[in-house]
PDB file of N, CA, C and O in Angstrom:
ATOM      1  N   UNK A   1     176.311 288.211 375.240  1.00  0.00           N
ATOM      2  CA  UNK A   1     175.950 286.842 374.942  1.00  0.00           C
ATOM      3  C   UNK A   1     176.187 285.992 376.185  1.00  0.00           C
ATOM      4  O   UNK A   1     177.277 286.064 376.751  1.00  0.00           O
ATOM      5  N   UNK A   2     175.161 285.138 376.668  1.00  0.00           N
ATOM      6  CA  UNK A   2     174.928 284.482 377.546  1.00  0.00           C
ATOM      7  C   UNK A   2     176.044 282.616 377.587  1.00  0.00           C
ATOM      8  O   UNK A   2     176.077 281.853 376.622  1.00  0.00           O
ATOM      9  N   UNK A   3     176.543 282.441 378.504  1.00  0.00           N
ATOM     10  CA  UNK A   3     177.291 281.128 377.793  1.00  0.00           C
ATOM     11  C   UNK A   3     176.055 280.052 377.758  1.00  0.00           C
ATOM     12  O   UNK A   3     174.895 280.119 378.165  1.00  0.00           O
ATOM     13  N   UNK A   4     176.843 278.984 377.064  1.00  0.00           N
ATOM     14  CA  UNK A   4     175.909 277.968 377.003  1.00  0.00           C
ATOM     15  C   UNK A   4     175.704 277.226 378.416  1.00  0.00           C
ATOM     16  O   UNK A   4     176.488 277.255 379.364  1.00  0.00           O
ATOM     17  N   UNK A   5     174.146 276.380 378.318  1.00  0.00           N
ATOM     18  CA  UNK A   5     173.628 276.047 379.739  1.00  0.00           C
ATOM     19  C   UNK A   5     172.681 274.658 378.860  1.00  0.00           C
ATOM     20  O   UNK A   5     172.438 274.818 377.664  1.00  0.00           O
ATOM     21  N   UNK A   6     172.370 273.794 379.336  1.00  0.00           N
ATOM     22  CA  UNK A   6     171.974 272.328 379.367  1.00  0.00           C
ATOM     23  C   UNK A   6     172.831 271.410 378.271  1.00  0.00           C
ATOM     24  O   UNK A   6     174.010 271.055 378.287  1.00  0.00           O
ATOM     25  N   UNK A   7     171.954 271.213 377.487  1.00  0.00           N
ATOM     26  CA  UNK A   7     172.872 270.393 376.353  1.00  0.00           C
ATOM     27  C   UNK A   7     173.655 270.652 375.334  1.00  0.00           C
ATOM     28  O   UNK A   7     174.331 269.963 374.571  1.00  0.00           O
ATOM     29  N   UNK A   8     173.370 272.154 375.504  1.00  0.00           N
ATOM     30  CA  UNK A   8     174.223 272.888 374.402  1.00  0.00           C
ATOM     31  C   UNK A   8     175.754 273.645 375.397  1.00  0.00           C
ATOM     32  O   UNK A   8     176.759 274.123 374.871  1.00  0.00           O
ATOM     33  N   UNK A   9     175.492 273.540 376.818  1.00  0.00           N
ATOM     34  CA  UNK A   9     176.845 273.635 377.329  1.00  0.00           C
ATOM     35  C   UNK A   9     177.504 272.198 377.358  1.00  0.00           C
ATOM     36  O   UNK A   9     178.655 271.964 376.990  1.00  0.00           O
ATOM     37  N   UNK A  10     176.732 271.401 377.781  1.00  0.00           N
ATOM     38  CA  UNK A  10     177.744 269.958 377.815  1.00  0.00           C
ATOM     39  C   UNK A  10     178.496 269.609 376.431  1.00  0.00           C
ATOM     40  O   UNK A  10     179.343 268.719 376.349  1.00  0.00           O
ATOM     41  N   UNK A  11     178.163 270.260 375.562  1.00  0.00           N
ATOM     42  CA  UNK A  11     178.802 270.084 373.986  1.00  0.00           C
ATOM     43  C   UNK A  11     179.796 271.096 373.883  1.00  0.00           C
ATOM     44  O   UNK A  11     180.975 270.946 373.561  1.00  0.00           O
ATOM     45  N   UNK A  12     179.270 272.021 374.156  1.00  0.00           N
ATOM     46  CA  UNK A  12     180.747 272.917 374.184  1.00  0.00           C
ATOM     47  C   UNK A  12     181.843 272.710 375.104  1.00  0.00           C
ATOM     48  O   UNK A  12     182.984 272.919 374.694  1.00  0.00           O
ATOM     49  N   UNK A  13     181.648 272.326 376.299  1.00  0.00           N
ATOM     50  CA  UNK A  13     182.909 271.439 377.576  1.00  0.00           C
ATOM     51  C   UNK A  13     183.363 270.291 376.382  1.00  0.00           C
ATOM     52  O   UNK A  13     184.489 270.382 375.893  1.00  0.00           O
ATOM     53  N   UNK A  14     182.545 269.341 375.996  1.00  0.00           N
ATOM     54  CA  UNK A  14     182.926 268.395 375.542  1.00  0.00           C
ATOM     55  C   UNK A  14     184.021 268.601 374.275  1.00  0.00           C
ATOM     56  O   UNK A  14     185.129 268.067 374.221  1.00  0.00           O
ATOM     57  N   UNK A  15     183.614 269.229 373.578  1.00  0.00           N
ATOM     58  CA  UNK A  15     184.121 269.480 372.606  1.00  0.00           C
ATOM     59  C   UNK A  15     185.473 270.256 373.222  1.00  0.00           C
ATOM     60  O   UNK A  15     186.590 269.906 372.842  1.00  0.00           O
ATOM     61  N   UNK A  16     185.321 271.183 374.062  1.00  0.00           N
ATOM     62  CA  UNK A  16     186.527 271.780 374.412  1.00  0.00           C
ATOM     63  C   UNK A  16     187.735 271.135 374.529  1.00  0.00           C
ATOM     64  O   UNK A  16     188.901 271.364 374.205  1.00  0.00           O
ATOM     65  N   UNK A  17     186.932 269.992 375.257  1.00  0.00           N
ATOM     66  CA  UNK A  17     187.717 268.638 375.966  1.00  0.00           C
ATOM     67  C   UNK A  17     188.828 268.155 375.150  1.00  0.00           C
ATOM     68  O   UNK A  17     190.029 268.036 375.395  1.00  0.00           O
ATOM     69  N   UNK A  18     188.020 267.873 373.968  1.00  0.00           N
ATOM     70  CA  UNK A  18     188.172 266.665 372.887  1.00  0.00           C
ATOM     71  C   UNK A  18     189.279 267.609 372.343  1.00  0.00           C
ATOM     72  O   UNK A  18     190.432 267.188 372.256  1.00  0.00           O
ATOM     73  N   UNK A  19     188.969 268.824 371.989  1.00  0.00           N
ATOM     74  CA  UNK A  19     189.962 269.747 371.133  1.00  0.00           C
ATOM     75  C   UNK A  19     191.224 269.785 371.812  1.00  0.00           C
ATOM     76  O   UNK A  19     192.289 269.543 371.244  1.00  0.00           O
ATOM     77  N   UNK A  20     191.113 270.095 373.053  1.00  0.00           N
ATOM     78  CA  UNK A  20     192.398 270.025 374.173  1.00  0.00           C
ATOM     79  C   UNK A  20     193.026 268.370 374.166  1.00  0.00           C
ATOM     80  O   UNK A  20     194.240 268.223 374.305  1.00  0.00           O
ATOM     81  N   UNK A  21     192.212 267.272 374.015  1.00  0.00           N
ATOM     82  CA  UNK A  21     192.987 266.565 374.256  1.00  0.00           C
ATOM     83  C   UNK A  21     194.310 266.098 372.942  1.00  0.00           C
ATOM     84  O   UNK A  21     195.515 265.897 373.095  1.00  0.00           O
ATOM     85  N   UNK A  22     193.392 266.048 371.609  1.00  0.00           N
ATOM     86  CA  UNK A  22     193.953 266.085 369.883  1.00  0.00           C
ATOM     87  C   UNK A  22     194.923 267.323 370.523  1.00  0.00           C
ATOM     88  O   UNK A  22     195.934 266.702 370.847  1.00  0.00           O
ATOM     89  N   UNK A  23     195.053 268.140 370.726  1.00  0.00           N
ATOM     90  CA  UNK A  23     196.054 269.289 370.765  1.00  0.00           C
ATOM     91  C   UNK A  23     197.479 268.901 371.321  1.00  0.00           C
ATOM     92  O   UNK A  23     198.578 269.055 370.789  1.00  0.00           O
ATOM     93  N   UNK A  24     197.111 268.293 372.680  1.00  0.00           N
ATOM     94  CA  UNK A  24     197.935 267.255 373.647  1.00  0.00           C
ATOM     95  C   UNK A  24     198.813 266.449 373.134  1.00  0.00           C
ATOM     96  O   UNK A  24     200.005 266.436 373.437  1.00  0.00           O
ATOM     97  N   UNK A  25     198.161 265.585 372.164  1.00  0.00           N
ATOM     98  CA  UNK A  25     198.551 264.429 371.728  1.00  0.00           C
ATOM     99  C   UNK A  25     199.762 264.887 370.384  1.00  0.00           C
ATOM    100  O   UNK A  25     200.967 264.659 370.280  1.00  0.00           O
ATOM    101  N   UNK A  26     198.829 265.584 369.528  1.00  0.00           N
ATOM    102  CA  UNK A  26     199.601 265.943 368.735  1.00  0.00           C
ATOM    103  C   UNK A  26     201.101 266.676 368.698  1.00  0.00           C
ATOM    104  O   UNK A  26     201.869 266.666 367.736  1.00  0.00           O
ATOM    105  N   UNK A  27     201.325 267.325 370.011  1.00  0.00           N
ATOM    106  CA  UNK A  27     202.450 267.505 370.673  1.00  0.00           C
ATOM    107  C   UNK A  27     203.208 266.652 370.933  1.00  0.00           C
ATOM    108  O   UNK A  27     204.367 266.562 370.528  1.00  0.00           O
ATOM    109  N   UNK A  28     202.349 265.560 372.000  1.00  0.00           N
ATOM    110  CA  UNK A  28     203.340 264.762 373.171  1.00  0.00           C
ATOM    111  C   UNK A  28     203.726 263.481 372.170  1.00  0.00           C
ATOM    112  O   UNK A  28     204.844 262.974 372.262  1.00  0.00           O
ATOM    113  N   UNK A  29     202.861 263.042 371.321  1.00  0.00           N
ATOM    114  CA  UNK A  29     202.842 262.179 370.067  1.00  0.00           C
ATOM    115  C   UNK A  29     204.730 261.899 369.635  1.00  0.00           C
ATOM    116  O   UNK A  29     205.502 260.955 369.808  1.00  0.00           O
ATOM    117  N   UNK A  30     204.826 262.948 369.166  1.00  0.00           N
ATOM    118  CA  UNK A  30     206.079 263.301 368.256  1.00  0.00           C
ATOM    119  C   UNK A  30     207.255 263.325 369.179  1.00  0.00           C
ATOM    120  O   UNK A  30     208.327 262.723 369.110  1.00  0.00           O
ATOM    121  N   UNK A  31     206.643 264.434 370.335  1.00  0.00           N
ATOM    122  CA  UNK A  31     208.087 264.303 371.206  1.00  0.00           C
ATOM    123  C   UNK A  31     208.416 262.605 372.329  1.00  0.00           C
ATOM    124  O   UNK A  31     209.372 262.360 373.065  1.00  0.00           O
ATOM    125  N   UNK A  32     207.227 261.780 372.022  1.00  0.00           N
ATOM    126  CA  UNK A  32     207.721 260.626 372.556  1.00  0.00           C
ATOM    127  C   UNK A  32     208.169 259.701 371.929  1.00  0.00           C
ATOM    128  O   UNK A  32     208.972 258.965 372.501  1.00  0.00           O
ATOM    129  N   UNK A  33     207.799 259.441 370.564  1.00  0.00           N
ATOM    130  CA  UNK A  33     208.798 258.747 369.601  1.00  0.00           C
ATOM    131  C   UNK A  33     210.459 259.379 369.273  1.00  0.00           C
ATOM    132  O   UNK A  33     211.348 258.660 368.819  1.00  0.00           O
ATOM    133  N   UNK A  34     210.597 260.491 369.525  1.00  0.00           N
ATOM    134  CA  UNK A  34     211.791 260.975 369.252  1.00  0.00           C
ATOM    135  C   UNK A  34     212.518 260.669 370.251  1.00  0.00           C
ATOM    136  O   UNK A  34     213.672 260.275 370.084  1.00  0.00           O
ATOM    137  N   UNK A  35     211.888 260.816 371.635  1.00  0.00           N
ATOM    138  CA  UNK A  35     212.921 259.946 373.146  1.00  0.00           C
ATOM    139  C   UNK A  35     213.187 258.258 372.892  1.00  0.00           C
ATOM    140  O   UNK A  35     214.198 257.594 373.121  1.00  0.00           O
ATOM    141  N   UNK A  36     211.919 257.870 372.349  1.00  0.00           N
ATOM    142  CA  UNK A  36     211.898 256.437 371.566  1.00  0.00           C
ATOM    143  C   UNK A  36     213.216 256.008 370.467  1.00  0.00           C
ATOM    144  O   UNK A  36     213.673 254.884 370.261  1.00  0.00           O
ATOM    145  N   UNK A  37     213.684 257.494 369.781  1.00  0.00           N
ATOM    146  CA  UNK A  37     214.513 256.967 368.860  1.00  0.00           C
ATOM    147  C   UNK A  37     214.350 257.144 367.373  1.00  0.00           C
ATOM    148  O   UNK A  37     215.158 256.971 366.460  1.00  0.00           O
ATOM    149  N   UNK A  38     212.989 257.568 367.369  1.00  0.00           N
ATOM    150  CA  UNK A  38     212.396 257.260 365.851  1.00  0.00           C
ATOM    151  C   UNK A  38     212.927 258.196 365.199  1.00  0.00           C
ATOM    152  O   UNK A  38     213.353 259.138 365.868  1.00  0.00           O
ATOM    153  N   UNK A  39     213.070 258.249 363.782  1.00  0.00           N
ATOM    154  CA  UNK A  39     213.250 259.094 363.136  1.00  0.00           C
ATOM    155  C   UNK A  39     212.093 260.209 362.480  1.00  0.00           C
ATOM    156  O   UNK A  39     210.879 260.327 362.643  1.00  0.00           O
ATOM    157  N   UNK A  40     213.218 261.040 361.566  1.00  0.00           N
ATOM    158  CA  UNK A  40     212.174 262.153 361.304  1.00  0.00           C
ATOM    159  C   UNK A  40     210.857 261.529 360.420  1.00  0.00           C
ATOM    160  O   UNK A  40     209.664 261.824 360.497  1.00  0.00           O
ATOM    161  N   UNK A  41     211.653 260.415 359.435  1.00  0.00           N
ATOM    162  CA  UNK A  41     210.498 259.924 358.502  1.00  0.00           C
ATOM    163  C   UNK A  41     209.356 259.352 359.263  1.00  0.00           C
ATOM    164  O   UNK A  41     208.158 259.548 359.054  1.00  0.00           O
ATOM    165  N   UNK A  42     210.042 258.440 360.396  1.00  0.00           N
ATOM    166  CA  UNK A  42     208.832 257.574 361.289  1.00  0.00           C
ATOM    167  C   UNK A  42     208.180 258.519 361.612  1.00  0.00           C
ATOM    168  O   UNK A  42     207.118 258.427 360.997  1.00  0.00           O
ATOM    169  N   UNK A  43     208.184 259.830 362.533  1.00  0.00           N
ATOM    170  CA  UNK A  43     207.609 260.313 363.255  1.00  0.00           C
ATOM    171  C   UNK A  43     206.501 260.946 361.856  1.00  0.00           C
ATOM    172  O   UNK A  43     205.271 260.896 361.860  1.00  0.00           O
ATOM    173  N   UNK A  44     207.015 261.276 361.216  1.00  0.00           N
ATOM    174  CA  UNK A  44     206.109 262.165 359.872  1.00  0.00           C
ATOM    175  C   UNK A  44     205.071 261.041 359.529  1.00  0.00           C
ATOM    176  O   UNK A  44     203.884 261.369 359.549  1.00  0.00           O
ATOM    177  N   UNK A  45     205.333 260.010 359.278  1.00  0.00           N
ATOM    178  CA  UNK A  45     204.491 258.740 358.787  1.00  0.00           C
ATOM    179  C   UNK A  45     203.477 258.881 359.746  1.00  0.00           C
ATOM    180  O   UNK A  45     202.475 259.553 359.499  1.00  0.00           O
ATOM    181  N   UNK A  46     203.719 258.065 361.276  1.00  0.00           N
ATOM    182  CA  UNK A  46     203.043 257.978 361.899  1.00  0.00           C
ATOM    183  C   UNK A  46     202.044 259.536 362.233  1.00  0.00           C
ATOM    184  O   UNK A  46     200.832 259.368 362.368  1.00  0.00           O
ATOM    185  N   UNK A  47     202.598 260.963 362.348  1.00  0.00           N
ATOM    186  CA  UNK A  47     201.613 261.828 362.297  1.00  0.00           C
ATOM    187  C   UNK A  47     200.568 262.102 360.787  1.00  0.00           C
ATOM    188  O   UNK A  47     199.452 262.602 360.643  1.00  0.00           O
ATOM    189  N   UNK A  48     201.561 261.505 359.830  1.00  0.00           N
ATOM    190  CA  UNK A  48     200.496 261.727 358.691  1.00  0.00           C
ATOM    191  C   UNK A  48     199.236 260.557 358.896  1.00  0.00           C
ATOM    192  O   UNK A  48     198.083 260.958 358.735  1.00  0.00           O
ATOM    193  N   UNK A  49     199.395 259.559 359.143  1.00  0.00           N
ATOM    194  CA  UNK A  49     198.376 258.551 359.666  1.00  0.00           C
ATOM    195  C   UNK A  49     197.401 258.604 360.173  1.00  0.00           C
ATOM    196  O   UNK A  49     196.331 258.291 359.651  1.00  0.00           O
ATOM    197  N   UNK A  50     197.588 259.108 361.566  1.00  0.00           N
ATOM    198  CA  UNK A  50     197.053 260.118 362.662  1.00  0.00           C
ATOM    199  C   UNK A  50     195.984 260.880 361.735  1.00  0.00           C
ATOM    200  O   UNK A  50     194.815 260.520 361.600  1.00  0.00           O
ATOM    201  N   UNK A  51     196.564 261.961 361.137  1.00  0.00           N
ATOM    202  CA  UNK A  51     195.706 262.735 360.534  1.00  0.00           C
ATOM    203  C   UNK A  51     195.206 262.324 359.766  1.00  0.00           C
ATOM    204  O   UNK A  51     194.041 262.641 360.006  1.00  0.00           O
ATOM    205  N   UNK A  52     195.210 261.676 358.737  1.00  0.00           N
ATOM    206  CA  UNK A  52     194.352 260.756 357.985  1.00  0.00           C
ATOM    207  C   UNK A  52     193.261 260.448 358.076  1.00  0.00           C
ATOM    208  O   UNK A  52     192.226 260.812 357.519  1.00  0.00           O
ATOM    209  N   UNK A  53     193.581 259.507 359.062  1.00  0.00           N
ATOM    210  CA  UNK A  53     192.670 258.563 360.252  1.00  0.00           C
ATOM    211  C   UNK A  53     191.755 259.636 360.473  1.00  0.00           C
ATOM    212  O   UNK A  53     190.661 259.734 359.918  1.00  0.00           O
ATOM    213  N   UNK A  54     192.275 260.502 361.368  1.00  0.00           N
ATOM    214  CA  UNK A  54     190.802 261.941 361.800  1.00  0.00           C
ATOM    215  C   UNK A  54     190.400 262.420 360.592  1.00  0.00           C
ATOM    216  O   UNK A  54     189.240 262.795 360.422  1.00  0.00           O
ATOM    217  N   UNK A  55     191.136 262.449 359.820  1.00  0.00           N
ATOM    218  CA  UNK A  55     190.213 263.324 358.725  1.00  0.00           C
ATOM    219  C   UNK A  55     188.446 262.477 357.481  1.00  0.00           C
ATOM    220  O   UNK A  55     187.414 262.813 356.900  1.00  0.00           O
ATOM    221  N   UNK A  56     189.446 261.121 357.861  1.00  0.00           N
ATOM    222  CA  UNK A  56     188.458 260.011 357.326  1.00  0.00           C
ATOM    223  C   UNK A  56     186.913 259.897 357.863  1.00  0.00           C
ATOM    224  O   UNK A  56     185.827 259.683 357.324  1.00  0.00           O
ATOM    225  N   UNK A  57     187.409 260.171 359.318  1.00  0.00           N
ATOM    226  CA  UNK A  57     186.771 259.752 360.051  1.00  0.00           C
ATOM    227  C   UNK A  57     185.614 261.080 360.734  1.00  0.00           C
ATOM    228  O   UNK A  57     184.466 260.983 361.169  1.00  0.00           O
ATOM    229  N   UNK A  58     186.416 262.119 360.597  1.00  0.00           N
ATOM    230  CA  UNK A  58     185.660 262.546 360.534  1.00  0.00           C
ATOM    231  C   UNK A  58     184.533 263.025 359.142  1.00  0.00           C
ATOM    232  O   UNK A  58     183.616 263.784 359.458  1.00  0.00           O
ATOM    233  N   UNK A  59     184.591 262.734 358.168  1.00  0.00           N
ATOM    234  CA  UNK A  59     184.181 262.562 357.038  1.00  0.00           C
ATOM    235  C   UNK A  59     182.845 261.519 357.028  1.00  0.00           C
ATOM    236  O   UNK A  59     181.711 261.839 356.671  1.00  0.00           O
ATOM    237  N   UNK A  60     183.245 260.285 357.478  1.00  0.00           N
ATOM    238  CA  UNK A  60     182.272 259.324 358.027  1.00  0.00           C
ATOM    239  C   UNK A  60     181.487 259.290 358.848  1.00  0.00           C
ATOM    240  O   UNK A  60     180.533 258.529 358.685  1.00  0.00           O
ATOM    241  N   UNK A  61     181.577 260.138 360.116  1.00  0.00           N
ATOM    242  CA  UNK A  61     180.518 260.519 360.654  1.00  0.00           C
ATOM    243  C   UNK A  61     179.900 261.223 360.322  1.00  0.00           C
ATOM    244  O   UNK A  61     178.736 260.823 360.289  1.00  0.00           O
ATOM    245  N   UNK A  62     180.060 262.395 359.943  1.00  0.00           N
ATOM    246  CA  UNK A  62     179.520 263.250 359.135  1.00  0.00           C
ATOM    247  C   UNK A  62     178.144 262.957 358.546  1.00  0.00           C
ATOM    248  O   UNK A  62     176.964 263.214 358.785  1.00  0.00           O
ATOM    249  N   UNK A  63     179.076 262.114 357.422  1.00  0.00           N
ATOM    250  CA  UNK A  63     177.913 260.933 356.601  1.00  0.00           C
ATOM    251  C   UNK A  63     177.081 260.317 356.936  1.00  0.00           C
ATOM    252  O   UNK A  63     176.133 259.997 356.218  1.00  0.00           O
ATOM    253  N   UNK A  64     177.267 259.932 358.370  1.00  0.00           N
ATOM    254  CA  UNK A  64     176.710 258.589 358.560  1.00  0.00           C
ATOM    255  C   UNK A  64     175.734 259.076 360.177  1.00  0.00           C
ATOM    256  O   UNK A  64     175.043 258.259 360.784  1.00  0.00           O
ATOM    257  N   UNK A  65     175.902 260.496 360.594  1.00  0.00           N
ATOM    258  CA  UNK A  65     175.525 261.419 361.704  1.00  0.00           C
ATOM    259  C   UNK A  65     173.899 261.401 361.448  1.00  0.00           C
ATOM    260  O   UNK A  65     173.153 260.793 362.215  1.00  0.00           O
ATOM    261  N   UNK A  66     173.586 261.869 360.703  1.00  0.00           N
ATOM    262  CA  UNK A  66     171.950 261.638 360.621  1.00  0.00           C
ATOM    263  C   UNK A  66     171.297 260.597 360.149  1.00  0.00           C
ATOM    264  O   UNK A  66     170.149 260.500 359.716  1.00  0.00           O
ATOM    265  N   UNK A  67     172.114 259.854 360.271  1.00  0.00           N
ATOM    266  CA  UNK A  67     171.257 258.298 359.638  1.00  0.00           C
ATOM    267  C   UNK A  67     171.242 257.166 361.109  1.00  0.00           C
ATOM    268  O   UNK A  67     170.234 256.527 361.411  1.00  0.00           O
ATOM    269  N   UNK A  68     172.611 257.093 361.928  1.00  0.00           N
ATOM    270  CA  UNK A  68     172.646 256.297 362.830  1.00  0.00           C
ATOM    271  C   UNK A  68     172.502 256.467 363.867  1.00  0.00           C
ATOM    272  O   UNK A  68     172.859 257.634 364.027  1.00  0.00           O
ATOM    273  N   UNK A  69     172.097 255.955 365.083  1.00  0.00           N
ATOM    274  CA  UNK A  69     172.004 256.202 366.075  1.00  0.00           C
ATOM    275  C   UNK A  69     173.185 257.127 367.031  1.00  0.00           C
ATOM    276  O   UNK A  69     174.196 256.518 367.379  1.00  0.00           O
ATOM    277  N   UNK A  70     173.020 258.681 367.461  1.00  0.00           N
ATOM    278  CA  UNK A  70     174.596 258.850 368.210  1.00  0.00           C
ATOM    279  C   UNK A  70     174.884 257.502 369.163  1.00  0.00           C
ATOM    280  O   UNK A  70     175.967 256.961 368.939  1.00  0.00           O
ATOM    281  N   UNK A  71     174.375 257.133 369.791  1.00  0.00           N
ATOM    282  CA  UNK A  71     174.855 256.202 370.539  1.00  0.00           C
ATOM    283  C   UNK A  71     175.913 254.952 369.867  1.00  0.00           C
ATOM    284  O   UNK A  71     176.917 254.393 370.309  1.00  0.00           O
ATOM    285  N   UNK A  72     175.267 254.855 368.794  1.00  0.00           N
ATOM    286  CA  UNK A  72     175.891 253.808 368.250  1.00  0.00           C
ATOM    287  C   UNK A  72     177.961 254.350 367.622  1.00  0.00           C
ATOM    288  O   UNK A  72     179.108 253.904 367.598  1.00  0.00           O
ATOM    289  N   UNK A  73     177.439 255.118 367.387  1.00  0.00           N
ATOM    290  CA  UNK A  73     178.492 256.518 366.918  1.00  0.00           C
ATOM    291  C   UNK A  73     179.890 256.288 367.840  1.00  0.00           C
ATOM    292  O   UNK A  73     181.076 255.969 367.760  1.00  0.00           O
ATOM    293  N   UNK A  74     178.750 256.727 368.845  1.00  0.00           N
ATOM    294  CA  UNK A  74     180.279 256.699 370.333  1.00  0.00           C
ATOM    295  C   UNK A  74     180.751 255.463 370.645  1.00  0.00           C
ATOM    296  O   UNK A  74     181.950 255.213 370.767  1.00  0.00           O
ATOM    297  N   UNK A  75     179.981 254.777 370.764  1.00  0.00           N
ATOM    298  CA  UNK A  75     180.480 253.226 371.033  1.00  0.00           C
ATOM    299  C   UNK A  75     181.841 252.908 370.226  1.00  0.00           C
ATOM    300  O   UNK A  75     182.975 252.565 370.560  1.00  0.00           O
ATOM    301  N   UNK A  76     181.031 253.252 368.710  1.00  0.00           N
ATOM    302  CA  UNK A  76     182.024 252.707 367.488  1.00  0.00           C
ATOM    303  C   UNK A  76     183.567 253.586 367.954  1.00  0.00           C
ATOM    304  O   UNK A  76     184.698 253.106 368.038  1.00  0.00           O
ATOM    305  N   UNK A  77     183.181 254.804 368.169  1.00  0.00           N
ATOM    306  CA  UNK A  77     184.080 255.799 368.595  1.00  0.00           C
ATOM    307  C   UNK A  77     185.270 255.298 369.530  1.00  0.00           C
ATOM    308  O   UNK A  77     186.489 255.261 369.360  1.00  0.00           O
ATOM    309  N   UNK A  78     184.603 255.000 370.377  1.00  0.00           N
ATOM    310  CA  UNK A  78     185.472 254.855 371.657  1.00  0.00           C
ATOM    311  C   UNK A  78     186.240 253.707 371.798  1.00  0.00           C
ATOM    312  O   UNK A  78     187.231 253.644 372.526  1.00  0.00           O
ATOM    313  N   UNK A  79     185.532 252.214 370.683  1.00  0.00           N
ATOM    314  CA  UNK A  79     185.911 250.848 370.583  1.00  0.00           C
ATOM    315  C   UNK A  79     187.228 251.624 369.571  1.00  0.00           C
ATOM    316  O   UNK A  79     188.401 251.453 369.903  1.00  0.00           O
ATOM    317  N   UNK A  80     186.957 252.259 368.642  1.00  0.00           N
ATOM    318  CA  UNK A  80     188.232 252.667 367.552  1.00  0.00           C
ATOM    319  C   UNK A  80     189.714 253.208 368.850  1.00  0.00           C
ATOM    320  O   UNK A  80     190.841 252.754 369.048  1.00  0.00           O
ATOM    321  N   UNK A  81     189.152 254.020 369.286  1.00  0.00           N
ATOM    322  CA  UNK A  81     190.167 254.586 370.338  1.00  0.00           C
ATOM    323  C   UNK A  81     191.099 253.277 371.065  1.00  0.00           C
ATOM    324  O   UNK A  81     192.271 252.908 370.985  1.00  0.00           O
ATOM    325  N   UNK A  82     190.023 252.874 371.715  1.00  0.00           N
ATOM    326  CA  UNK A  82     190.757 251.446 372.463  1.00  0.00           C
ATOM    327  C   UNK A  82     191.447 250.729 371.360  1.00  0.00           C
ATOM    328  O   UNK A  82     192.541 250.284 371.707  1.00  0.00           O
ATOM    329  N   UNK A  83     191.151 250.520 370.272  1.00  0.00           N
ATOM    330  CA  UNK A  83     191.906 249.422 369.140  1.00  0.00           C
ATOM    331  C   UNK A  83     193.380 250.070 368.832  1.00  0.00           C
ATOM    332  O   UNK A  83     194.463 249.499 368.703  1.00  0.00           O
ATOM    333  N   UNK A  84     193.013 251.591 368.750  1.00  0.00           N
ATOM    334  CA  UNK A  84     194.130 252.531 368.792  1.00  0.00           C
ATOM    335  C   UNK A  84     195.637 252.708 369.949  1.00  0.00           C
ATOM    336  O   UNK A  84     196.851 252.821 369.782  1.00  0.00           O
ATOM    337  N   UNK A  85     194.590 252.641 371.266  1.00  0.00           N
ATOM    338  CA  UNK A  85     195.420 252.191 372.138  1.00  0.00           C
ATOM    339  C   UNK A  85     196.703 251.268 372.492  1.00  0.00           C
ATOM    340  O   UNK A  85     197.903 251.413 372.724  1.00  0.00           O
ATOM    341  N   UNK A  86     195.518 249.994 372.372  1.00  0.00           N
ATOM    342  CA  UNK A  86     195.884 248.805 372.396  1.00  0.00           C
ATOM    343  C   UNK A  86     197.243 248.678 371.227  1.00  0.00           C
ATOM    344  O   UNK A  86     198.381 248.318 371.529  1.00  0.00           O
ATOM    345  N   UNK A  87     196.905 248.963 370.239  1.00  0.00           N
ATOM    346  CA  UNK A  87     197.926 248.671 368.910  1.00  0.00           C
ATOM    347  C   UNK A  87     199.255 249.650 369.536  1.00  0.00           C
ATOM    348  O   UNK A  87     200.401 249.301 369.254  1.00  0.00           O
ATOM    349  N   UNK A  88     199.046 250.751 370.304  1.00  0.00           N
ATOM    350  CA  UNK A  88     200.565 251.185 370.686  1.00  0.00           C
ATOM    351  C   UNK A  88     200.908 250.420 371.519  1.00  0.00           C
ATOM    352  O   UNK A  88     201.951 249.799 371.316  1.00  0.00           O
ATOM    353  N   UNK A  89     200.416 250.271 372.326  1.00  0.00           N
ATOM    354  CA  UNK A  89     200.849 249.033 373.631  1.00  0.00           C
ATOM    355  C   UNK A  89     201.555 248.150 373.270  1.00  0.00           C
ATOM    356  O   UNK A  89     202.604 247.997 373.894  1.00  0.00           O
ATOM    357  N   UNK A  90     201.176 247.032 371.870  1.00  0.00           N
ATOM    358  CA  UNK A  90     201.518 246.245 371.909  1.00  0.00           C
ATOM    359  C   UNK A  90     203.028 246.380 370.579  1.00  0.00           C
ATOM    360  O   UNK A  90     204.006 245.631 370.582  1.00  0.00           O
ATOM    361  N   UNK A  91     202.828 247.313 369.771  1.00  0.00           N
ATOM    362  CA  UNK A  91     203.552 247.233 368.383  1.00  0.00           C
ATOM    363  C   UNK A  91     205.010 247.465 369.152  1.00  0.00           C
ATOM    364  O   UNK A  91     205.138 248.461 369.863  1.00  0.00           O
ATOM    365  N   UNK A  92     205.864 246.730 369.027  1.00  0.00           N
ATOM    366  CA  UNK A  92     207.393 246.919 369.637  1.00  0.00           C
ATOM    367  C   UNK A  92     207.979 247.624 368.753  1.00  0.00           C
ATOM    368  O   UNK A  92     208.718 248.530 369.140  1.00  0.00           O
ATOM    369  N   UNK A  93     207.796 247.388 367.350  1.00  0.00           N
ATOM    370  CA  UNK A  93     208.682 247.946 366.411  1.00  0.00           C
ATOM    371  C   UNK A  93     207.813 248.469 364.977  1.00  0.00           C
ATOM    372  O   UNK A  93     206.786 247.981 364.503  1.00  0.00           O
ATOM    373  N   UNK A  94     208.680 249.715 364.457  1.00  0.00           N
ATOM    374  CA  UNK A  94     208.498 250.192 363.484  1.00  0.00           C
ATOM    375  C   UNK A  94     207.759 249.776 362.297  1.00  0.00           C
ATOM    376  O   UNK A  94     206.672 250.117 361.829  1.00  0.00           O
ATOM    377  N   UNK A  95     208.823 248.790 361.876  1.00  0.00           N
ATOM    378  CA  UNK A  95     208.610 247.867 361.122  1.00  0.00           C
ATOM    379  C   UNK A  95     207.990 247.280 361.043  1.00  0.00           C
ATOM    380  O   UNK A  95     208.049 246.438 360.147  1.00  0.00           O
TER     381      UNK A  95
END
């Protein structure tokens, strides 16, 4: 079997990407709230969230994959990420 080559390799890098990076996170996630202090419940909350969140979401695209524009998709995508960002940046506390 031949690897993939035009748009069907840039999806498989991509995806590789994406899988490696969720893999990353889901690691470094946990072990940086725990240098933070947090507890076992916080850290469980916040990863059950996490997963949630992806699982919703990926559910919704899904749904919503042959009806909308991809472009529009990623945008929404990537604006969610940044909102995601941003909200750790700024949240000081738990609570």
């Amino acid at each position: 079997m031949s690897p993939p080559s035009g748009i069907q390799g840039r999806v498989f890098w991509a995806r590789g990407l994406r899988d490696f990076g969720d893999g990353l996170a889901a690691v470094l996630l946990p072990a940086y709230l725990v240098a933070l202090g947090y507890g076992a419940t916080e850290i469980g909350l916040v990863a059950t969230a996490a997963l949630l969140g992806s699982a919703l979401m990926t559910l919704a695209v899904g749904a919503l994959g042959a009806r909308v524009d991809p472009r529009a998709l990623l945008l929404l995508a990537a604006a969610l990420m940044v909102a995601t960002g941003l909200g750790f940046a700024v949240v000081a506390s738990f609570a």
